[in-house]
N, C-alpha and C positions, 0 to 999 in steps of 0.2 A: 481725711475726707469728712465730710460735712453733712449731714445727716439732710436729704430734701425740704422738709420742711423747715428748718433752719434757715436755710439760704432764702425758700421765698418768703420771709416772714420777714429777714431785712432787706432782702438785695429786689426792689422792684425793679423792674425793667429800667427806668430813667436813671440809676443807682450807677457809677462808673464803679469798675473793678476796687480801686483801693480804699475807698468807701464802705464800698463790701463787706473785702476782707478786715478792715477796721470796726465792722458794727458784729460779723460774724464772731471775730474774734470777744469782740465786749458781750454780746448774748451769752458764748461759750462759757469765760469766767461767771456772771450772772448764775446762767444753769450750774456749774460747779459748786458755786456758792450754797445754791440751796439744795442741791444732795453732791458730795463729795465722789459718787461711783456714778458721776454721769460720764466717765473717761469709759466705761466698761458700757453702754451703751454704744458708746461712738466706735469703739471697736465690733459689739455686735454687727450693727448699720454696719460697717465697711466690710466686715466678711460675709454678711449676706449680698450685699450689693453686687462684692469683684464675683462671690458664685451664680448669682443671677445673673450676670454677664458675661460667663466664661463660655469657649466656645462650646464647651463640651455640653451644657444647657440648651445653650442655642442652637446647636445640631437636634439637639434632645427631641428642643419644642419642633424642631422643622419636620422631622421625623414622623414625632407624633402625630402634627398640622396632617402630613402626607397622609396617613394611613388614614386619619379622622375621615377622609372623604371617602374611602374603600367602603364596599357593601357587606360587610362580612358579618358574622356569628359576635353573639360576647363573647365565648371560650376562645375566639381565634383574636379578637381586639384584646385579652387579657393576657394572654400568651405572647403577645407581640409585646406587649407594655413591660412588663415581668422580663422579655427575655434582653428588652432595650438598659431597662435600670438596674437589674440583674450581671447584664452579661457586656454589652457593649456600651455602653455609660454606669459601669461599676465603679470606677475610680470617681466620677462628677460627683454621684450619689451618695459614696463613702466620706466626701466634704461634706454634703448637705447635714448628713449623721450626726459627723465633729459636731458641728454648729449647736445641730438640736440636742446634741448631750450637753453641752458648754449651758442652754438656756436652759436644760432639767435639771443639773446639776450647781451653776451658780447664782447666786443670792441675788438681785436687783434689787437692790432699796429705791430707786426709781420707776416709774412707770416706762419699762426697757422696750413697750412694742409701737411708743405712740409718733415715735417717728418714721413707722416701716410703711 
C-alpha cells in the first residue's frame, strides 16, 4: 500500500494505471534512496490506514456519531465513551495501542508522520 500522498503527487487524474504504478514505483526507490527506513513508514501508513478502516472503528465512529446528538451530562457521555473503548471496541483499541507503542518505541530516521 501506497501511502496517500504518494499516489497524488504522481498519479493525477489524466495518469492511466500503469503509468502510475511505474512513477509510484520510481518515487518509492527515490524516497528509499534517501533514507533507507522509508520501508518502516509504509508499513506504519498501512497499519494505521487497514485500522482506520476496520469495521470495528467504523462501528466505533457510528456509535459515537449516535450518542454525540443525545442531551446528556459529561459523566454520562464519558461513561459511554470509556465503556465503548473499554469494553465493546476493546479488541479495535488494543491494535490502535500496538501501533502507538511500535511509534514510541521505534526509531524513524525519517519524517514517519508526513504522509498520514
Amino acid at each position: 500500500m501506497q501511502p496517500t500522498t504518494d499516489v497524488q503527487t504522481v498519479c493525477p487524474d489524466t495518469v492511466r494505471e500503469p503509468e502510475c504504478i511505474k512513477a509510484l514505483s520510481k518515487l518509492t526507490k527515490k524516497r528509499i534512496e534517501r533514507c533507507p527506513e522509508y520501508s518502516k513508514n509504509i508499513d506504519l501508513y498501512t497499519r494505521l490506514s487497514e485500522w482506520l478502516s476496520s469495521c470495528g472503528v467504523q462501528n466505533c465512529l457510528q456509535d459515537l456519531t449516535f450518542f454525540a446528538t443525545a442531551n446528556c451530562s459529561d459523566s454520562v457521555a464519558i461513561d459511554f465513551f470509556v465503556n465503548k473503548v473499554s469494553v465493546e471496541y476493546s479488541d479495535t483499541f488494543k491494535i490502535f495501542k500496538d501501533i502507538f507503542k511500535t511509534v514510541l518505541s521505534e526509531q524513524y530516521t525519517c519524517n514517519s508522520f508526513s504522509f498520514l
